[in-house]
GUTI-756137 format. One record per atom (N, C-alpha, C): x, y, z; atom name; residue number from 1. Coordinates in steps of 0.001 Angstrom, whole numbers, plus 500000, padded with zeros to 6 digits. Example, Ala and Ser with C-alpha at 12.3 -4.5 7.8 and 13.67 -1.06 7.14 Angstrom:
<recs>
REC / px / py / pz / atom / nr
REC / 513190 / 494310 / 507800 / N / 1
REC / 512300 / 495500 / 507800 / CA / 1
REC / 513200 / 496700 / 507800 / C / 1
REC / 512850 / 497750 / 507080 / N / 2
REC / 513670 / 498940 / 507140 / CA / 2
REC / 512900 / 500030 / 507870 / C / 2
</recs>
This chain:
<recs>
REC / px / py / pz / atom / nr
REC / 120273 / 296638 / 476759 / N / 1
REC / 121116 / 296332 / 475604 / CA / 1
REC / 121553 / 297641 / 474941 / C / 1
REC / 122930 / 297812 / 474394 / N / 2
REC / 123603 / 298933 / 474078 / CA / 2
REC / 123036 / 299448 / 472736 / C / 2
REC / 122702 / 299916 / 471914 / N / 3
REC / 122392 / 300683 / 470870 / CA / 3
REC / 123315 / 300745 / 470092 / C / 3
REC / 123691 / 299697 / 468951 / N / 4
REC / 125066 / 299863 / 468107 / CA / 4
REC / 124578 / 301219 / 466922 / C / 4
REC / 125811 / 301957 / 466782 / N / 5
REC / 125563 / 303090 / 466059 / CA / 5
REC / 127184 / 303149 / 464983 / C / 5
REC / 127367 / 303895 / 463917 / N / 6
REC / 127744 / 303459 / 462918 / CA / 6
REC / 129293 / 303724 / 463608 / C / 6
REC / 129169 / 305080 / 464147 / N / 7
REC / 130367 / 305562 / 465382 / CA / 7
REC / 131233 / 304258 / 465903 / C / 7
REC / 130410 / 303746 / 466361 / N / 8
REC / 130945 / 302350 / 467549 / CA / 8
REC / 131561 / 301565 / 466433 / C / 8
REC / 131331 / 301130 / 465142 / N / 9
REC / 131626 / 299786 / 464210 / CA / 9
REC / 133150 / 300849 / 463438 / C / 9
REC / 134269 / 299402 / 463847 / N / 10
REC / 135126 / 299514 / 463497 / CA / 10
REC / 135506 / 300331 / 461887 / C / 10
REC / 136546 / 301494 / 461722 / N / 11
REC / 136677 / 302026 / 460732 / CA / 11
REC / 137380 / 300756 / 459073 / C / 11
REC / 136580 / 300817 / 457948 / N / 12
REC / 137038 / 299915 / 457412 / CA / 12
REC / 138655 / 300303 / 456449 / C / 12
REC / 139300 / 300086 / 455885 / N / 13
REC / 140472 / 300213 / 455264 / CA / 13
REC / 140466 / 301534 / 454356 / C / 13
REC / 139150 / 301496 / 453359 / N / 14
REC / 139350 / 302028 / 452565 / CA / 14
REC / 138395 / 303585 / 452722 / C / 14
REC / 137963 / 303373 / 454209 / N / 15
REC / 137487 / 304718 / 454721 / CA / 15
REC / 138528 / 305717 / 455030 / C / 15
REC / 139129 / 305340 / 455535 / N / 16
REC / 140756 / 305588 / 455667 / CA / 16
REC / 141084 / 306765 / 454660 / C / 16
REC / 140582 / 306417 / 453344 / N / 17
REC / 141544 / 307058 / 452032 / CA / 17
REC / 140278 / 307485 / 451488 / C / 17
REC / 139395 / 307971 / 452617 / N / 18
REC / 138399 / 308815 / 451975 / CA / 18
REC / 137128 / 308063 / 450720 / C / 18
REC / 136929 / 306488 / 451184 / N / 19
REC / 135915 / 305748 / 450460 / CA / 19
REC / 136048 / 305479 / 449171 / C / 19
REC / 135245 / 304483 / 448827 / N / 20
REC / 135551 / 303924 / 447661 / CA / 20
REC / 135147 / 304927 / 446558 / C / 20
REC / 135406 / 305096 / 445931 / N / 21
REC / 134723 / 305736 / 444344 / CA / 21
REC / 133336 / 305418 / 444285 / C / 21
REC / 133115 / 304206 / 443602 / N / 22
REC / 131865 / 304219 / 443529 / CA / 22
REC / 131059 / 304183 / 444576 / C / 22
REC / 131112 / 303737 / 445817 / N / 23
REC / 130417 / 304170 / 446717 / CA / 23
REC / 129605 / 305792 / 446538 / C / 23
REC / 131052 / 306827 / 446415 / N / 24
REC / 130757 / 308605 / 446388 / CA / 24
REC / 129557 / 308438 / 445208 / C / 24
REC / 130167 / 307947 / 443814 / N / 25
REC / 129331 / 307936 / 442582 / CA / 25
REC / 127406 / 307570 / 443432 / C / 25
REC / 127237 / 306408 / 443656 / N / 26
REC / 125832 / 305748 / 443959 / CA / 26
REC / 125440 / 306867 / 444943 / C / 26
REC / 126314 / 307397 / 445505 / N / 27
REC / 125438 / 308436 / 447036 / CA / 27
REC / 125124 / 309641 / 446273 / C / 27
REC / 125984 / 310167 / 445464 / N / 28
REC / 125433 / 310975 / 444711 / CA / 28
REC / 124551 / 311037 / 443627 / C / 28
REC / 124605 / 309785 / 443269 / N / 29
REC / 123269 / 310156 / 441986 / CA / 29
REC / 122135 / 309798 / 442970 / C / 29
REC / 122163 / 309094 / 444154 / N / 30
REC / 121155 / 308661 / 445206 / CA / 30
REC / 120320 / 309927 / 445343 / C / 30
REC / 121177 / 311151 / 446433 / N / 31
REC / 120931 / 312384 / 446428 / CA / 31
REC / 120034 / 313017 / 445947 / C / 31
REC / 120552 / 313463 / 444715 / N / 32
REC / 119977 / 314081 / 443424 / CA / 32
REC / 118593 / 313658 / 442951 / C / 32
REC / 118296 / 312283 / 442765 / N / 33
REC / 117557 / 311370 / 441836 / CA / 33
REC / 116317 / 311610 / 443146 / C / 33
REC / 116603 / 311581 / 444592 / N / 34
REC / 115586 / 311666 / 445428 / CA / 34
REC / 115108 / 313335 / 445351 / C / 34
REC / 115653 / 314177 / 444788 / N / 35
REC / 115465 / 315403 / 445091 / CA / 35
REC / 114593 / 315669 / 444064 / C / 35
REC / 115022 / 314741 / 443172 / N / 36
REC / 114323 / 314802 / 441752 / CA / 36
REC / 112926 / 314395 / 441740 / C / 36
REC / 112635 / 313619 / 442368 / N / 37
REC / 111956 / 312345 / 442258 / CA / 37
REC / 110622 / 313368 / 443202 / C / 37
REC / 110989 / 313889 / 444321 / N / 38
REC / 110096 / 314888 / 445187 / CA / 38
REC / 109890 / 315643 / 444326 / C / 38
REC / 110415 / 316380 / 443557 / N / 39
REC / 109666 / 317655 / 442805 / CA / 39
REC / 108644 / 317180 / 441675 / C / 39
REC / 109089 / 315708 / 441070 / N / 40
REC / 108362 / 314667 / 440198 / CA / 40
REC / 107076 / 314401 / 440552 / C / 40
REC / 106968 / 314307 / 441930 / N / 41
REC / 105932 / 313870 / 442281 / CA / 41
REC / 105134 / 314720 / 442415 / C / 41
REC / 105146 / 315860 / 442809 / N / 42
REC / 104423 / 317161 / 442713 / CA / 42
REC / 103779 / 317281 / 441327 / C / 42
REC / 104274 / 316917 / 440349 / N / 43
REC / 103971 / 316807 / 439404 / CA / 43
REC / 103339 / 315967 / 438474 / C / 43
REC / 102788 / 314774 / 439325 / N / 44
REC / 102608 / 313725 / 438868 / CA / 44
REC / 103193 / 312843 / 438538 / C / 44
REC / 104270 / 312706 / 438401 / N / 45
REC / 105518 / 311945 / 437495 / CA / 45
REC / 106144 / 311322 / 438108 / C / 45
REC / 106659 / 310476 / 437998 / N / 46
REC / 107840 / 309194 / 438052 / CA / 46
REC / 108808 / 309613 / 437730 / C / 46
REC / 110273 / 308890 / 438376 / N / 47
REC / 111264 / 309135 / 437031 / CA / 47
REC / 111514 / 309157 / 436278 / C / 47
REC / 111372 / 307305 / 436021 / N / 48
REC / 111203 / 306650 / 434556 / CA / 48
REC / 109910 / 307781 / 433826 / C / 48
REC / 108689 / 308073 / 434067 / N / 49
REC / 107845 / 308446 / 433217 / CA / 49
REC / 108653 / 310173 / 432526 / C / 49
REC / 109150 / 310837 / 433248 / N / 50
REC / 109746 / 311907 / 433162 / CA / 50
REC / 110739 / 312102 / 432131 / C / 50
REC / 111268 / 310800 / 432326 / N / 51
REC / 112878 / 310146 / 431282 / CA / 51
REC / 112168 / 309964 / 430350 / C / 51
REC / 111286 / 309272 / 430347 / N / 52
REC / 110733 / 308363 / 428449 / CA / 52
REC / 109752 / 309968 / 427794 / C / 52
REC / 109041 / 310384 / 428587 / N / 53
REC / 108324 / 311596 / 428065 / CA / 53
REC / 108859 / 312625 / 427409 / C / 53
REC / 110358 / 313025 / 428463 / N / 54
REC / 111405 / 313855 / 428026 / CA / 54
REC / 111972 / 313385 / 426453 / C / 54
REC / 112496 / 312455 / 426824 / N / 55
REC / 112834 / 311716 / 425350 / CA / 55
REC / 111611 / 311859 / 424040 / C / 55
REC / 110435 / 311700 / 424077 / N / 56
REC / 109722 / 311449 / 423154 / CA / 56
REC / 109184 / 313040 / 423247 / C / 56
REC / 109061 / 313561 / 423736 / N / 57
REC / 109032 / 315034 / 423462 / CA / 57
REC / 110019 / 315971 / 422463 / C / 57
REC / 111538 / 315500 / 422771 / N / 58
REC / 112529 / 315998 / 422005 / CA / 58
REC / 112442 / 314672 / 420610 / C / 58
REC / 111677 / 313873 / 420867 / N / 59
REC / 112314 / 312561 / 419952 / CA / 59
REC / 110878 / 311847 / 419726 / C / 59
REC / 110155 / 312721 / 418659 / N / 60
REC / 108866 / 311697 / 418213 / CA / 60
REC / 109265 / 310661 / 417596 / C / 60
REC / 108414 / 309591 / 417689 / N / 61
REC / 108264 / 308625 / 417131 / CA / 61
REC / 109708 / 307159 / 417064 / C / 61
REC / 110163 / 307386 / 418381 / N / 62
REC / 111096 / 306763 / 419031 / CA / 62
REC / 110727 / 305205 / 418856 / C / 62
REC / 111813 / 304359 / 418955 / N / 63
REC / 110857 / 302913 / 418799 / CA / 63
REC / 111323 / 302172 / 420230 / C / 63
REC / 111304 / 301119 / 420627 / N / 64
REC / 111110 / 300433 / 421770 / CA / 64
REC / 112691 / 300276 / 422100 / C / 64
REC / 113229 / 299834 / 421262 / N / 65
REC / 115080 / 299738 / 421476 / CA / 65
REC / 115489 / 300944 / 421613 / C / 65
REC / 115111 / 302207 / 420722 / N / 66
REC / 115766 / 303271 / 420985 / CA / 66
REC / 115755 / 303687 / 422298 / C / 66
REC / 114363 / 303639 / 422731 / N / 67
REC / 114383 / 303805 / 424560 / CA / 67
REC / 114858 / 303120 / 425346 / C / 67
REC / 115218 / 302231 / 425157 / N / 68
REC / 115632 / 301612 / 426012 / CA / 68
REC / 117052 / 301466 / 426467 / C / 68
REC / 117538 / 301841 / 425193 / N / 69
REC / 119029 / 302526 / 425081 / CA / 69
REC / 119111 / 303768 / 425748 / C / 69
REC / 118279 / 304846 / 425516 / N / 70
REC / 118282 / 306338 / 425757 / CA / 70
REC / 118133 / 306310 / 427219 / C / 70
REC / 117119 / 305582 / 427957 / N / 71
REC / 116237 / 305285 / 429370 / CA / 71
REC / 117817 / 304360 / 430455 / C / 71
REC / 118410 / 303174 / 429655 / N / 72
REC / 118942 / 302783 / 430028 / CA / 72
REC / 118412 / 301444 / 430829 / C / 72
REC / 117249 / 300891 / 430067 / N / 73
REC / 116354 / 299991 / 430947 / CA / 73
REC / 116277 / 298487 / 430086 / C / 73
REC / 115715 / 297989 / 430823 / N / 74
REC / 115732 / 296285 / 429764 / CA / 74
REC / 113730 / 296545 / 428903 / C / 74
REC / 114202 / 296070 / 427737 / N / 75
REC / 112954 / 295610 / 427213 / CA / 75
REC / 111576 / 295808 / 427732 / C / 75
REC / 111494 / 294791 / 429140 / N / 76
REC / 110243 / 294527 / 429729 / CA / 76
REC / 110101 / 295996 / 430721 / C / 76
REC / 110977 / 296817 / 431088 / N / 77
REC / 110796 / 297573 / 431405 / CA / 77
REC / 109879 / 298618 / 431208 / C / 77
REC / 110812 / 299304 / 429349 / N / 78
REC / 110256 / 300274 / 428613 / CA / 78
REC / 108729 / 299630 / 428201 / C / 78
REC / 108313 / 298251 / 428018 / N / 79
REC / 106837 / 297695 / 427358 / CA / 79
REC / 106272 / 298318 / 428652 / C / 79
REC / 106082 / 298005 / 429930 / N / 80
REC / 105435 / 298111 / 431201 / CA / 80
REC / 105332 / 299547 / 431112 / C / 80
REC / 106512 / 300758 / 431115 / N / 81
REC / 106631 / 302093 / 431055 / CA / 81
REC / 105301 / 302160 / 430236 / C / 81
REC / 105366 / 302144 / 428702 / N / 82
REC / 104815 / 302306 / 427691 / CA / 82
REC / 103281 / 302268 / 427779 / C / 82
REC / 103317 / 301192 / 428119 / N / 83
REC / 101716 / 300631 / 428308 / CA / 83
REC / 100962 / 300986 / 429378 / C / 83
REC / 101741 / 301838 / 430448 / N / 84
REC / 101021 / 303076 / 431669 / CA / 84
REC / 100974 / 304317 / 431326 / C / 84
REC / 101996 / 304311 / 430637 / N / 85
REC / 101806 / 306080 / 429777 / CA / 85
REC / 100328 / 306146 / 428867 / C / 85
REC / 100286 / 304869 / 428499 / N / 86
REC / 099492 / 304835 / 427120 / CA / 86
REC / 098092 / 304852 / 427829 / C / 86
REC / 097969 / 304099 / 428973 / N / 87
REC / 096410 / 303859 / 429234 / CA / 87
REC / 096563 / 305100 / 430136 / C / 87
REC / 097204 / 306441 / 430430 / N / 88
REC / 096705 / 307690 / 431182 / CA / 88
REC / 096695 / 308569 / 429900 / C / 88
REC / 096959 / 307986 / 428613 / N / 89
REC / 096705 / 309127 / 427549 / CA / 89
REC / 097587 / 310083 / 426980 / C / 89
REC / 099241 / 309909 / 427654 / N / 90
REC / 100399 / 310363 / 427357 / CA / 90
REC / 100784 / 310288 / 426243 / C / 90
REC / 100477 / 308729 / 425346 / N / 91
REC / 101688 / 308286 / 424560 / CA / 91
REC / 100651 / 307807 / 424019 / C / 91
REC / 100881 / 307402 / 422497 / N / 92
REC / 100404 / 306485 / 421389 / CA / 92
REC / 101285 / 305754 / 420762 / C / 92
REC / 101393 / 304395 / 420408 / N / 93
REC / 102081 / 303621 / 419449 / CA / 93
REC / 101425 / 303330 / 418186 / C / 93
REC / 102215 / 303512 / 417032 / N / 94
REC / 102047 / 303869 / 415640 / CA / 94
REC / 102804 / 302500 / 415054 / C / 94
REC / 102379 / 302409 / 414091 / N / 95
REC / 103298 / 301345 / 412866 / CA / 95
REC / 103968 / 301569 / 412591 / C / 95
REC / 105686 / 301900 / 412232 / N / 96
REC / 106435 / 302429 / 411971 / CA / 96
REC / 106126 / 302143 / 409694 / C / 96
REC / 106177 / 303785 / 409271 / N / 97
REC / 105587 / 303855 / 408051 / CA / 97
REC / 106506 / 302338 / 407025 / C / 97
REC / 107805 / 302087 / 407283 / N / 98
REC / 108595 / 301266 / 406275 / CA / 98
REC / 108648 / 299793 / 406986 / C / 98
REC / 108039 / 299709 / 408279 / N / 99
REC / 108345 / 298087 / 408621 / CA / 99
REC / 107097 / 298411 / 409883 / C / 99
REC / 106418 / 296925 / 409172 / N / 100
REC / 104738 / 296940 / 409827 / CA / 100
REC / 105322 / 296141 / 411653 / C / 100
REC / 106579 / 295874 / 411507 / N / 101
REC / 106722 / 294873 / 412862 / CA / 101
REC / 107216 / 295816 / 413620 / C / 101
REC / 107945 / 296961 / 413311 / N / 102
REC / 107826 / 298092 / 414495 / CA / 102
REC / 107496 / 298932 / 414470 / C / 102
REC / 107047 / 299447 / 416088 / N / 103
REC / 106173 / 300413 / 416532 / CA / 103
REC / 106515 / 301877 / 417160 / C / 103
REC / 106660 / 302430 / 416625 / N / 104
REC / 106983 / 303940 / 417053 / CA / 104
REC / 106176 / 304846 / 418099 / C / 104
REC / 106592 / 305297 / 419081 / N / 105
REC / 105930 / 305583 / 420166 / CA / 105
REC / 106303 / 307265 / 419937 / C / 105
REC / 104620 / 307640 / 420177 / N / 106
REC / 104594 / 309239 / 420181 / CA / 106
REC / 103624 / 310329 / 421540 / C / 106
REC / 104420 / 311172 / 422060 / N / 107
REC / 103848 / 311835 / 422709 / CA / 107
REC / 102495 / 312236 / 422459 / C / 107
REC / 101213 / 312553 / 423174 / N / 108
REC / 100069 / 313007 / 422856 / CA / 108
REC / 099998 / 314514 / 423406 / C / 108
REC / 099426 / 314900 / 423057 / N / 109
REC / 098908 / 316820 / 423438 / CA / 109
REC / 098690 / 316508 / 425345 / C / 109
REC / 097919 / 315520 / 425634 / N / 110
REC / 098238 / 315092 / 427188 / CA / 110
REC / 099336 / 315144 / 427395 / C / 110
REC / 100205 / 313873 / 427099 / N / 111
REC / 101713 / 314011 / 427370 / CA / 111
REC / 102228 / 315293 / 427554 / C / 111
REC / 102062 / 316002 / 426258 / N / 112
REC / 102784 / 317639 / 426411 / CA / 112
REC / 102705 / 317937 / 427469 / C / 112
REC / 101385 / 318367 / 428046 / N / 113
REC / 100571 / 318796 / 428522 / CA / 113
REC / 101656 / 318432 / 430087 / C / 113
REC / 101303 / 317029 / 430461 / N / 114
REC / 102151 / 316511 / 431851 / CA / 114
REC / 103690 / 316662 / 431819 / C / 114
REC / 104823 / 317009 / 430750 / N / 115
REC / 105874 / 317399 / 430810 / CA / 115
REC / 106144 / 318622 / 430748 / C / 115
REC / 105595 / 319460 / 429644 / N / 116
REC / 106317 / 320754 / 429992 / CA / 116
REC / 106602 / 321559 / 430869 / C / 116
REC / 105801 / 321331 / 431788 / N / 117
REC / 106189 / 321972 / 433727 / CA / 117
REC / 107710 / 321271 / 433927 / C / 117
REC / 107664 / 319898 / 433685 / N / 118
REC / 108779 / 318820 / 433904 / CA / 118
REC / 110084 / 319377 / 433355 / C / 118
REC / 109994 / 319304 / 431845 / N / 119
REC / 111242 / 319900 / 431623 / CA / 119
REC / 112746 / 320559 / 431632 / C / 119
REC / 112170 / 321026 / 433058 / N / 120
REC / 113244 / 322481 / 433132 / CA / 120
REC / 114180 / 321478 / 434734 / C / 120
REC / 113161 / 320943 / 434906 / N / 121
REC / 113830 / 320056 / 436562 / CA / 121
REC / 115076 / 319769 / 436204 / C / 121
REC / 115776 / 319128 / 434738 / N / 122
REC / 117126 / 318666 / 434949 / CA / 122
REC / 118231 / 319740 / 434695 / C / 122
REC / 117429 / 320353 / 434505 / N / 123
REC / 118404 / 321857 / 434412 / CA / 123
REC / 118470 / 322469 / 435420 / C / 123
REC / 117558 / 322847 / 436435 / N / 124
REC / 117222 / 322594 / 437166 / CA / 124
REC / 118324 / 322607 / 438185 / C / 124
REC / 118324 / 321217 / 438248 / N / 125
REC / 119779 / 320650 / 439055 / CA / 125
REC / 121147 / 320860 / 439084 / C / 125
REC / 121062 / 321133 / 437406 / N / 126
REC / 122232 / 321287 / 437231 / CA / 126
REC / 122790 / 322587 / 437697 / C / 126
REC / 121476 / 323811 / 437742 / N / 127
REC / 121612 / 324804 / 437850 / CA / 127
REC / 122107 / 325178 / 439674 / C / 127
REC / 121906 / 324081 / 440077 / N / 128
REC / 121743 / 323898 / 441500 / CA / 128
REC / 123244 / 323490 / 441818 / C / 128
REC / 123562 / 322822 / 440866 / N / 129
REC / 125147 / 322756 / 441077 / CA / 129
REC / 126427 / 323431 / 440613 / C / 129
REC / 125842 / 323943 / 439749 / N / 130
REC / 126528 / 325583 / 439949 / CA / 130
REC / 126642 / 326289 / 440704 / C / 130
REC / 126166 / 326690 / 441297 / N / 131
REC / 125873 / 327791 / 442555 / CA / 131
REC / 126847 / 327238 / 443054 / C / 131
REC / 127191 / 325962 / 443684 / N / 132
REC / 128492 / 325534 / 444728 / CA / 132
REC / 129829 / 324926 / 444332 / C / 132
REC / 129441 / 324245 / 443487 / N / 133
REC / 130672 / 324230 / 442252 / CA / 133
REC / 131366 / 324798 / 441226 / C / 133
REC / 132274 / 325415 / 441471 / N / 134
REC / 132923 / 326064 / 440072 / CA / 134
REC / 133073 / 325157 / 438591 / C / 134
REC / 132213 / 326444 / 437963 / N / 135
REC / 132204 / 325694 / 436112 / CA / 135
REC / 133717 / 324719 / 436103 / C / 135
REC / 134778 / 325211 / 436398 / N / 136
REC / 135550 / 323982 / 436032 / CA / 136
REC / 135975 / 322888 / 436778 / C / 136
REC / 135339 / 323241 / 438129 / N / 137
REC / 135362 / 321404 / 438703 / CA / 137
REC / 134430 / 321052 / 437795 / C / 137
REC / 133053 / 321643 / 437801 / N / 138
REC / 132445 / 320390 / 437301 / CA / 138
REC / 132391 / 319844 / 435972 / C / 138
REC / 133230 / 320639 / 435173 / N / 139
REC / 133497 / 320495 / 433618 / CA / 139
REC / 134754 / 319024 / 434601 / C / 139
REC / 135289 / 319071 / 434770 / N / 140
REC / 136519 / 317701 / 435567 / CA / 140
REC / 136043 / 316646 / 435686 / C / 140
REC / 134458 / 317334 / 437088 / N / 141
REC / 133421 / 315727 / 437089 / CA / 141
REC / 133269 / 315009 / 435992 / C / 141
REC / 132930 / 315960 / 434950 / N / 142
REC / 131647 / 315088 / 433997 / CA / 142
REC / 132815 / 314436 / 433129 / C / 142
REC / 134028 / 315396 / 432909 / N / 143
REC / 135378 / 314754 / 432416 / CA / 143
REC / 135640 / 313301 / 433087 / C / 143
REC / 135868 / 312941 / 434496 / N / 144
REC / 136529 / 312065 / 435130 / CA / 144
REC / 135269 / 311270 / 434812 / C / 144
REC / 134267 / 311031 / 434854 / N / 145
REC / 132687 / 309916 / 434715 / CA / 145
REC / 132778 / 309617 / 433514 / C / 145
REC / 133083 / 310321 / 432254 / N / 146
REC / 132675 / 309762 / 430645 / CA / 146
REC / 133916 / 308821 / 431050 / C / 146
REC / 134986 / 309257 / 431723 / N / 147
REC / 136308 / 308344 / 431399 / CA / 147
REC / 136146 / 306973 / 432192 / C / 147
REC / 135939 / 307006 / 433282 / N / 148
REC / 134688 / 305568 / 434402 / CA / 148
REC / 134434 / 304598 / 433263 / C / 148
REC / 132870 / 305563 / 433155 / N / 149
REC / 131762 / 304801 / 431923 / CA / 149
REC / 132922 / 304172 / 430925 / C / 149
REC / 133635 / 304646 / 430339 / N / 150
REC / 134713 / 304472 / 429043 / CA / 150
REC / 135412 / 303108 / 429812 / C / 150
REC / 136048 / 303098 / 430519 / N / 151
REC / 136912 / 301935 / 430922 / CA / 151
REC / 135814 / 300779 / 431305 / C / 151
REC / 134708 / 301024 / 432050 / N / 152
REC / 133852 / 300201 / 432245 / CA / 152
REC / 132971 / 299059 / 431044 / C / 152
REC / 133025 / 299718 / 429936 / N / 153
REC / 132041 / 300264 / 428873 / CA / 153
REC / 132865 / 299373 / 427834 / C / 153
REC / 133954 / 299168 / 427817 / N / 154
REC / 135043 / 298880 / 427024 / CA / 154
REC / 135534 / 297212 / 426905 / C / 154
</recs>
């Protein structure tokens, strides 16, 4: 039996004109996010844990919506995040001082401790895409994506 390979399967329409958009978009944050994700792990870290730590490092006492906005995740997400950070000693949740029904989530001296190596990774990248991209393509990219997000968003 012959070995079908991607070569052999008919070219589709819009390969033609050099692929869909978002297709390029998903392969590239794919890319990146795996490159990310290997140096993460060296480090102990997750994505998600990297994202919410980062955040509450620059952003004490964050509350459950704010992350979840910032993270980009649903509800049950950031609780699950929260509550693994919390039982390795990362994170503490507080009463928020003016309303006893929410809870403000704060980095611990641990936490510090497991991000600040972390930190520098998204710069990191970015720094990584410099080197092959000229400052003003990629000032264009990040131009042409807010405008995406914007029509999408809208």
């Amino acid at each position: 039996m012959k070995k079908e390979t991607n070569e052999s399967l008919q070219q589709l329409p819009w390969q033609e004109r050099g692929g869909l958009t978002g297709h390029w978009l998903k392969r590239a944050y794919l890319v990146m996010r795996r490159q990310l994700e290997g140096e993460l792990r060296q480090l102990g870290l997750t994505h998600p844990q990297w994202a919410a730590l980062g955040q509450l490092y620059y952003r004490p006492g964050m509350t459950h919506s704010q992350l979840e906005d910032a993270l980009m995740i649903e509800a049950p997400s950031v609780t699950s995040l929260i509550n693994g950070m919390e039982k390795k000693g990362w994170v503490k949740r507080r009463q928020h001082p003016e309303d006893a029904r929410i809870k403000q989530i704060f980095i611990t001296e641990a936490g510090k401790k497991v991000i600040e190596p972390a930190l520098r990774l998204g710069e990191a990248g970015e720094e990584q895409l410099r080197q092959v991209i000229p400052a003003e393509e990629l000032e264009q990219v990040k131009k042409t994506l807010r405008k995406i997000v914007q029509l999408y968003e809208s």
